[in-house]
C-alpha positions as CSV (number, residue, x, y, z in Angstrom):
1,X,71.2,-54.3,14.5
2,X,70.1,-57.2,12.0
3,X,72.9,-57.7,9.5
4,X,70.2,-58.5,6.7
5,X,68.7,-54.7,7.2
6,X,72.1,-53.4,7.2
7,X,73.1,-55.1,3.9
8,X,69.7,-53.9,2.2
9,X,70.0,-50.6,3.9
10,X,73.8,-50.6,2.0
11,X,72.6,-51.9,-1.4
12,X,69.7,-49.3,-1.4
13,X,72.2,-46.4,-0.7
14,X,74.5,-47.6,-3.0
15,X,71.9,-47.8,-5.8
16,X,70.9,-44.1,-5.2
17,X,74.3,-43.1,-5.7
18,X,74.7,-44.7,-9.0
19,X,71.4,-43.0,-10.0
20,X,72.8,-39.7,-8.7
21,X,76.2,-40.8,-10.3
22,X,73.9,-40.7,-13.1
23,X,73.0,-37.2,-13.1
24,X,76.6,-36.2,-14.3
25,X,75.5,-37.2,-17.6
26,X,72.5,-35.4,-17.5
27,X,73.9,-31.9,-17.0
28,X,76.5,-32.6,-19.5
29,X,73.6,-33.1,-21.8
30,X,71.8,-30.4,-20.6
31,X,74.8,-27.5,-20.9
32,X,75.8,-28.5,-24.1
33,X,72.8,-28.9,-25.7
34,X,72.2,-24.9,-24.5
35,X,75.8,-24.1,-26.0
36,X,76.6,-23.0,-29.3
37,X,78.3,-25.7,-31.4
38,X,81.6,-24.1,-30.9
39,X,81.6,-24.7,-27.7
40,X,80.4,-28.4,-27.2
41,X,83.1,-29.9,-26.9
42,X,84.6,-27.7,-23.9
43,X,81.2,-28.0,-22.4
44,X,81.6,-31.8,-22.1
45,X,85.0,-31.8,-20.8
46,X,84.2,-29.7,-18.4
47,X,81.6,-31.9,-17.1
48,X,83.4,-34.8,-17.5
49,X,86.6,-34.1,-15.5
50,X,84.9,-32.8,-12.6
51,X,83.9,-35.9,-10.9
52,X,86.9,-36.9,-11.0
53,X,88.0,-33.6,-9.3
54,X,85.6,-34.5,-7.1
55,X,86.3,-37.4,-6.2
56,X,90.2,-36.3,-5.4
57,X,89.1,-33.6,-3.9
58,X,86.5,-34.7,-1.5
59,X,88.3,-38.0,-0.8
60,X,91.6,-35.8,0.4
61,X,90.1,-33.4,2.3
62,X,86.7,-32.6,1.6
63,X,84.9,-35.5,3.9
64,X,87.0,-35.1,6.9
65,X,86.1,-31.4,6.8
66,X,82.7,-31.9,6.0
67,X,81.8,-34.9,8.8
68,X,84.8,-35.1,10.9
69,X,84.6,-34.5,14.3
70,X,85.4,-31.0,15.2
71,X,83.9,-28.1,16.1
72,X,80.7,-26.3,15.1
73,X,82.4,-24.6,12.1
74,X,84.8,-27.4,10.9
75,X,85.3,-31.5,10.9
76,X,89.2,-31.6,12.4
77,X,89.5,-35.5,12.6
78,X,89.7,-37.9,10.1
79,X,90.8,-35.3,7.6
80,X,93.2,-36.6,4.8
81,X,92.4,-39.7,3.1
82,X,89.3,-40.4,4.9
83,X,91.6,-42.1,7.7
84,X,90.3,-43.0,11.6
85,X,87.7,-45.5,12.4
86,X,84.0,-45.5,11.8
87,X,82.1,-47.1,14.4
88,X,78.8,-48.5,13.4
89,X,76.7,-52.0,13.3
90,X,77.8,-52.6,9.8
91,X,81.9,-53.1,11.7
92,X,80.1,-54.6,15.0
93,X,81.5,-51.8,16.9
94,X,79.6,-49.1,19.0
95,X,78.0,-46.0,17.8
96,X,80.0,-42.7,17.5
97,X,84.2,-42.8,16.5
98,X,85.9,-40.2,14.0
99,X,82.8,-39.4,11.7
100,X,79.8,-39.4,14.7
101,X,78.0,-36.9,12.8
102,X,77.6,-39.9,10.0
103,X,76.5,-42.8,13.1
104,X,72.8,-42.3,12.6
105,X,72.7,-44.9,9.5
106,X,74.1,-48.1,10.0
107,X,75.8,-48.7,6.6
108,X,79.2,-48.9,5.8
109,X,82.2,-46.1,5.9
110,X,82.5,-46.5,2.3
111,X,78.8,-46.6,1.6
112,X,78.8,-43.4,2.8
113,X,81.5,-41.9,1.8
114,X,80.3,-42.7,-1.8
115,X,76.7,-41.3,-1.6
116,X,77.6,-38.2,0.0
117,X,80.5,-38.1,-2.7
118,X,78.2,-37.9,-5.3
119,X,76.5,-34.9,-3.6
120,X,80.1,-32.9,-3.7
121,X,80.5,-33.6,-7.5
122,X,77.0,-32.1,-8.3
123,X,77.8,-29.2,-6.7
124,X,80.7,-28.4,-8.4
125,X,79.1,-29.6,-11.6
126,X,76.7,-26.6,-11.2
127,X,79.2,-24.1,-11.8
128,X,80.0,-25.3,-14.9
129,X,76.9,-24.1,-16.9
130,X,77.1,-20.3,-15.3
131,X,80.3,-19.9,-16.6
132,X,80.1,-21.8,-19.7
133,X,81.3,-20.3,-23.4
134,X,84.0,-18.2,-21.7
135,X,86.1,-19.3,-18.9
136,X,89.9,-20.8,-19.4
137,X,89.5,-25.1,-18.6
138,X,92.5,-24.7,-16.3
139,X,91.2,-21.8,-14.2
140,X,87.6,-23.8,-14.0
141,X,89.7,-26.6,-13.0
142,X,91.3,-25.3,-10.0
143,X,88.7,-23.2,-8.9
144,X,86.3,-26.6,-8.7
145,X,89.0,-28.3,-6.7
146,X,88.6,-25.1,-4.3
147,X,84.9,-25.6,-4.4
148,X,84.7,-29.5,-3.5
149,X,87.5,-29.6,-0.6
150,X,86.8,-26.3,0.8
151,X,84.0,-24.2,0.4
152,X,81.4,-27.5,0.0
153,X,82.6,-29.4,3.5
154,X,82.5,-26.9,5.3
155,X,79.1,-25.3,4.4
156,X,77.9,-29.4,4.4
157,X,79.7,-29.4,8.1
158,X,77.2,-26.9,9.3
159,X,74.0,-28.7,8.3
160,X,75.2,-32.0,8.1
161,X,78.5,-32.4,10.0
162,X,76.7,-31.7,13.6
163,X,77.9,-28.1,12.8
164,X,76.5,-25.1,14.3
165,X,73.5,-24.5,11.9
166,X,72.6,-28.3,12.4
167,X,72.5,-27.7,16.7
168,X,70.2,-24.7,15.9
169,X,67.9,-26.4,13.9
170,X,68.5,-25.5,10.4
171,X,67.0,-28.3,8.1
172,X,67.7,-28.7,4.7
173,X,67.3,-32.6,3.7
174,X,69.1,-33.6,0.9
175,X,70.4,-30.5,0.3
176,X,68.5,-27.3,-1.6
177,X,70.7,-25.7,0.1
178,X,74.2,-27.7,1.0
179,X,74.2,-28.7,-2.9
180,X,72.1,-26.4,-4.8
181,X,72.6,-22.9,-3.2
182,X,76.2,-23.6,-2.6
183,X,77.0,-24.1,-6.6
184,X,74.6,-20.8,-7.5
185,X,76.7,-18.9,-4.8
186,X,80.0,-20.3,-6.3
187,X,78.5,-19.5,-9.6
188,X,77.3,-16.4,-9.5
189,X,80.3,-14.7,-8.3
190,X,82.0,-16.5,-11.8
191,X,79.4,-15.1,-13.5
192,X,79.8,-11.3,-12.3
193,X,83.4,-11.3,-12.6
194,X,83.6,-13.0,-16.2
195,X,81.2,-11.0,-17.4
196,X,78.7,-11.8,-20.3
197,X,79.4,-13.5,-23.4
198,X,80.2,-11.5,-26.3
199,X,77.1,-10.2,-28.3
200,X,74.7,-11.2,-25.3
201,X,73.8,-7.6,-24.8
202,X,73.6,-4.8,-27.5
203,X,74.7,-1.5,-26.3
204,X,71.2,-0.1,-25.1
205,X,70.8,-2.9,-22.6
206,X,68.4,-5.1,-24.5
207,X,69.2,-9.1,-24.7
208,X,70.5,-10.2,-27.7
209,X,69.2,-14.2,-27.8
210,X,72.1,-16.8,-28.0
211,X,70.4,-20.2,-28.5
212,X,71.6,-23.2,-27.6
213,X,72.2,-25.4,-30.1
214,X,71.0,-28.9,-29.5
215,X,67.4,-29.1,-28.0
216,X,67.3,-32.6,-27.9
217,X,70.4,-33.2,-26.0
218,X,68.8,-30.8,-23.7
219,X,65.6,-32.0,-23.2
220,X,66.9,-35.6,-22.8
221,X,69.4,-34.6,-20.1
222,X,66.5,-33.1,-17.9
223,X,65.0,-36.8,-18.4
224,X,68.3,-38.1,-17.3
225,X,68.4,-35.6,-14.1
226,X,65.2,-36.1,-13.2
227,X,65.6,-39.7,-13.0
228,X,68.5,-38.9,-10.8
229,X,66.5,-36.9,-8.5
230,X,64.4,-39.9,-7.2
231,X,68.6,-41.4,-5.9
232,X,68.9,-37.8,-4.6
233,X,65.6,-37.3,-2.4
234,X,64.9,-40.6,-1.1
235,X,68.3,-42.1,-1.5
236,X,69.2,-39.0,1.3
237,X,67.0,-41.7,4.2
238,X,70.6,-43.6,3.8
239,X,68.6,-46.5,4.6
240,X,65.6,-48.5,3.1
241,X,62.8,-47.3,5.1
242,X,60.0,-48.3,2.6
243,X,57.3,-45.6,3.9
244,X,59.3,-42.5,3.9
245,X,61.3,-43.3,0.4
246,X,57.9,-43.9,-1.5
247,X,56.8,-41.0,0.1
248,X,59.7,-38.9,-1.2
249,X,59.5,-40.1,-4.1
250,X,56.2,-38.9,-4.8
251,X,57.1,-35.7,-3.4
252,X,60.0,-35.4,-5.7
253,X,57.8,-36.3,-8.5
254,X,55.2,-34.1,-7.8
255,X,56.9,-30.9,-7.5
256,X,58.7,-31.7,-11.0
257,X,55.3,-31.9,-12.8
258,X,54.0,-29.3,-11.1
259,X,56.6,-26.9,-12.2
260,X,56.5,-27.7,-15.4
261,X,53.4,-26.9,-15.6
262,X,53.5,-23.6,-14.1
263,X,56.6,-22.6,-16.3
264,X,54.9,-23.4,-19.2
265,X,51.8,-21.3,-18.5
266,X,54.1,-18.2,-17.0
267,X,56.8,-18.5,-20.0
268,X,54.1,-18.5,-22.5
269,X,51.9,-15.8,-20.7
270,X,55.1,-13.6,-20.6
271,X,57.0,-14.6,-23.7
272,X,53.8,-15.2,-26.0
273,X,55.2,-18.6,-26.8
274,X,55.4,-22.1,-24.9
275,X,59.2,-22.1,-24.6
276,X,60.6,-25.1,-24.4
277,X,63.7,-24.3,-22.6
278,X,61.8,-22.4,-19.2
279,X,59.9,-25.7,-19.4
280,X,62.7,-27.6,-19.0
281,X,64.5,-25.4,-16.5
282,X,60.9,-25.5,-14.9
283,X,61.4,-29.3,-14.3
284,X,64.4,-29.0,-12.4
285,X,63.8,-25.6,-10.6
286,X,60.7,-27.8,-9.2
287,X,63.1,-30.6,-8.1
288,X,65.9,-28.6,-6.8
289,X,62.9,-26.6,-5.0
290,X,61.5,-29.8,-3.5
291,X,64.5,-31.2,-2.3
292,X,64.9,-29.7,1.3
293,X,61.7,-30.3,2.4
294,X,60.9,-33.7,0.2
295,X,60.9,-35.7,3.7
296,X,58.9,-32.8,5.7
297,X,56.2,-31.8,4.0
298,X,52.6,-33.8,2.4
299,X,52.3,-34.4,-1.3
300,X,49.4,-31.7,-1.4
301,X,52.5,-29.2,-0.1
302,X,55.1,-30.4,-2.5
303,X,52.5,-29.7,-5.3
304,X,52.2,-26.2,-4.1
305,X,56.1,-25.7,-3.7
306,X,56.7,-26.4,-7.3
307,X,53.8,-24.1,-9.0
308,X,55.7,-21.6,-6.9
309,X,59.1,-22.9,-8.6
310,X,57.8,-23.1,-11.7
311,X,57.1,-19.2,-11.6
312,X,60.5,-18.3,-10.0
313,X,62.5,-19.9,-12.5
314,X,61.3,-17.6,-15.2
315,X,60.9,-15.2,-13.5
316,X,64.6,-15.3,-12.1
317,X,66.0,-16.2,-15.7
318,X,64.4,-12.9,-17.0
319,X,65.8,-10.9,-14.2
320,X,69.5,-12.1,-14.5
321,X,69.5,-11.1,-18.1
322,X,68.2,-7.5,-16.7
323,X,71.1,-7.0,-14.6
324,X,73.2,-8.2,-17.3
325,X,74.3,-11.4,-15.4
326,X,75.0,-13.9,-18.2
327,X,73.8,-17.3,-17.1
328,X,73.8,-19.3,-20.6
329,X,72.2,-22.4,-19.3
330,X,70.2,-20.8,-16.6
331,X,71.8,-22.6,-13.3
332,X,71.5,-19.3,-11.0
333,X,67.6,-19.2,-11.9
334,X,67.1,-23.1,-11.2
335,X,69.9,-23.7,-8.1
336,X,70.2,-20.8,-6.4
337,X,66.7,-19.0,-6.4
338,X,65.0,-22.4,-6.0
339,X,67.4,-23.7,-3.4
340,X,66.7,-20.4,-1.4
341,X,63.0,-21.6,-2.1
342,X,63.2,-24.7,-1.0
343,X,65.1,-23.9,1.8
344,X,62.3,-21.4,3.4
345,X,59.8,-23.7,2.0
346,X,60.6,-26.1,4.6
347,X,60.0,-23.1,7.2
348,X,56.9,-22.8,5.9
349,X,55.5,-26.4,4.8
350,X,57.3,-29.1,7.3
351,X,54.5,-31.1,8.8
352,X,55.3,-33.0,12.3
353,X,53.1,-36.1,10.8
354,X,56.3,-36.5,9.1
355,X,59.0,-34.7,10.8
356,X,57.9,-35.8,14.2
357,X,60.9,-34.2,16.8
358,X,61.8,-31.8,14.8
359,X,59.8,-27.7,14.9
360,X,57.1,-27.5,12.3
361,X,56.8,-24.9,9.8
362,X,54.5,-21.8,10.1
363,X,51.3,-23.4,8.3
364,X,51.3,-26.4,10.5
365,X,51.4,-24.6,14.1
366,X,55.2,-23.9,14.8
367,X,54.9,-19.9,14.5
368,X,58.2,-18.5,12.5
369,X,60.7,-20.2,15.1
370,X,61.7,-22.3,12.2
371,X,61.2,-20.2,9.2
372,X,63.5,-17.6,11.0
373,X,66.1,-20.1,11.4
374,X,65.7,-21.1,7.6
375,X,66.5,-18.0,6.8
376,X,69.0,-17.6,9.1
377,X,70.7,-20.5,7.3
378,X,70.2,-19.1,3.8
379,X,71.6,-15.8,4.9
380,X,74.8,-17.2,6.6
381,X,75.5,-19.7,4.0
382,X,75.4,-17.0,0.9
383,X,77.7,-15.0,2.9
384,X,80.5,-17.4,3.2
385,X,80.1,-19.0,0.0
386,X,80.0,-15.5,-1.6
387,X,83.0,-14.2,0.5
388,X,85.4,-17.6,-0.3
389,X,84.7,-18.1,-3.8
390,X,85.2,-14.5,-4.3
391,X,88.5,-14.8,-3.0
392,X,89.3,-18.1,-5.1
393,X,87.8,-16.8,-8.5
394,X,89.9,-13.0,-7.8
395,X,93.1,-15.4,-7.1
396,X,92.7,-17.1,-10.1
397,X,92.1,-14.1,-12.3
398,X,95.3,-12.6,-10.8
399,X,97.5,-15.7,-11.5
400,X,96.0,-17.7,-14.3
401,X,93.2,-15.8,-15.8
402,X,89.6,-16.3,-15.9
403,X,88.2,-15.6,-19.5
404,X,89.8,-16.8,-22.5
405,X,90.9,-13.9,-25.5
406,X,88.2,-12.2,-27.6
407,X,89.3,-14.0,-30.3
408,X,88.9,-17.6,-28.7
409,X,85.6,-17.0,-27.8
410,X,84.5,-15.9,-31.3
411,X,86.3,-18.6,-32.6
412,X,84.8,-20.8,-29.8
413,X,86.4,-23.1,-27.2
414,X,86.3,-26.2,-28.5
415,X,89.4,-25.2,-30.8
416,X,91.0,-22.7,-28.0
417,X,91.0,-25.0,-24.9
418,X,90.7,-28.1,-26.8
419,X,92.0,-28.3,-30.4
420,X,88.8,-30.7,-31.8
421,X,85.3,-29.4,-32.2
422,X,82.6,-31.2,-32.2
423,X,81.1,-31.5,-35.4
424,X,83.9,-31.0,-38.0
425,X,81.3,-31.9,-40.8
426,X,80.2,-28.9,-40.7
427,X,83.0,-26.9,-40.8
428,X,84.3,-29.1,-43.8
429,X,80.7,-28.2,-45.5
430,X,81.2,-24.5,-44.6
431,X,84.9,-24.8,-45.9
432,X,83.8,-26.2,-49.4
């Protein structure tokens, strides 16, 4: 292989992962902004430590279980430390060695390791905003340790650790699924057994509003993510082929605006008012939508797949407030319901013009062979993530505790958990 596509192939991955790095910054912006101002500050921290929770995690344990070569359920070599050999052009050795599942791209161990790193810490970082103005720091702390060497390699093993989903067919790209449904899973069974914030629902059933405070901080973390997204989608090619990574990023792009846009005109339809925060949710319901199938399908397609997104997410958001499943930033509404959409959307959409090898989705000839097996994946995948993170978040309750006292909460977290708040010009104004 020439060593001059190798090294652009590496710098090109590399980049990506900064750019998804990136994104860490952007749903810290995003959750806080839709948190009260009494909670900023634990919003933030929370967001902040786990990358590097992360990138413990996944470094100890989580890669070797996640690509290791093993069986069709789990990686078992090359587990702890990312130790054993990876043989690929960019060491001059042959094809294949502890991390096989990984030999398809010709970059670097560490190259690797380091984009699909990044992957793990969103995950985890999804959690965060389902769970957010109520849950104890340590208990979110442990339980996103759980998440990123356990639950997320092993689910990422199946799709893309030549695991048993993977052999069947099961497609999910750069990971509406492995990243995206994973964290809703994860974070809907926090949400359940927390329970909703106090005041979020009066005692006849009906919502009682609890706005975020900080708009702007919201609106430019969605510009912050969505930047991210085009090192997400293409940046998942793990190498610089110039067709398919413009491609994907026009997908990517596409399904963004057109979510918006159909957010916008449903939110407004429904609520009587443009609001700004389904349109932002809108934005990344579209790209977490997109992101299975951003490689399979035409740009016509990926149009289509985020008006559809655009519509679930407010849809979604108004129905988790029905059930009484507090979601204060709306993450369950954007990852989950749109990584189930994006998931079956590559059932439905992938075109062999650009998936050539692969089966094709029902509207381009393939029947429901595919579609079945999308499903299949969707179903299988909710069930273990439900089922372990279950287990971890009822652990945790038992042991540590998840929700912090009544009167922390009304007091907010930022003095509980943390001791600081945020803006403490305010509360010397108030004080005065």
């Amino acid at each position: 292989m020439d060593m001059n596509q190798i090294a652009l192939d590496t710098i090109w991955v590399l980049f990506t992962g900064f750019l998804v790095f990136f994104m860490n910054l952007g749903f810290a912006m995003v959750e806080s902004g839709l948190a009260r101002t009494k909670n900023c500050v634990n919003i933030l921290a929370k967001n902040f430590i786990v990358f590097a929770i992360s990138s413990l995690a996944f470094y100890i344990l989580g890669f070797g279980l996640m690509f290791g070569d093993g069986n069709g359920f789990l990686g078992l070599k090359g587990l702890v430390m990312v130790s054993g050999v990876d043989n690929s052009p960019a060491t001059g050795a042959s094809y294949g060695g502890v991390y096989s599942a990984l030999s398809w791209t010709g970059i670097p161990l560490w190259a690797k390791f380091f984009f699909q790193l990044v992957f793990a810490g969103t995950a985890a970082t999804i959690v965060s905003g389902a769970v957010a103005e109520r849950i104890k720091f340590l208990s979110f702390i442990i339980f996103s340790t759980l998440m990123v060497a356990f639950i997320y390699p092993v689910v990422g093993h199946w799709i893309w650790g030549g695991g048993w989903l993977q052999k069947i067919g099961f497609l999910d790209f750069a990971g509406s699924t492995v990243v995206h449904s994973v964290g809703g899973w994860a974070a809907l069974t926090g949400a359940i057994l927390l329970g909703p914030r106090l005041g979020k629902y009066r005692s006849d059933g009906t919502v009682n509003p609890i706005p975020g405070h900080n708009l702007t901080s919201a609106t430019l973390g969605v510009f912050v993510l969505w930047l991210g997204w085009f090192g997400f989608n293409p940046g998942s090619t793990m190498a610089a082929h110039f067709n398919d990574i413009a491609r994907i990023a026009v997908t990517t792009n596409s399904a963004a605006a057109a979510a918006i846009i159909s957010s916008t005109a449903f939110s407004w339809l429904l609520i009587g008012k443009p609001d700004l925060s389904m349109m932002l949710n809108g934005c990344l319901a579209g790209l977490v939508a997109i992101t299975a199938p951003c490689a399979f399908v035409s740009i016509n397609d990926s149009l289509i797949i985020g008006l559809i997104a655009g519509v679930m997410v407010v849809a979604t958001v108004l129905f988790f407030d029905r059930v009484q499943i507090d979601d204060p930033v709306g993450a369950l509404s954007v990852h989950l319901a749109n990584g189930i959409l994006g998931t079956i959307s590559v059932g439905l959409f992938a075109n062999p013009k650009y998936s050539p090898g692969r089966l094709s989705g029902l509207f381009y000839g393939g029947g429901s062979k595919l579609l079945l097996i999308q499903i299949a994946g969707i179903i299988a995948v909710g069930v273990f993530v439900l089922s372990s993170s279950l287990l971890f978040w009822k652990l945790l309750k038992i042991f540590i505790g998840l929700r912090v006292s009544r009167e922390e909460e009304i007091r907010g977290l930022d003095i509980g958990e943390h001791g600081m708040e945020s803006y403490p010009e305010f509360s010397v104004f108030i004080t005065k």
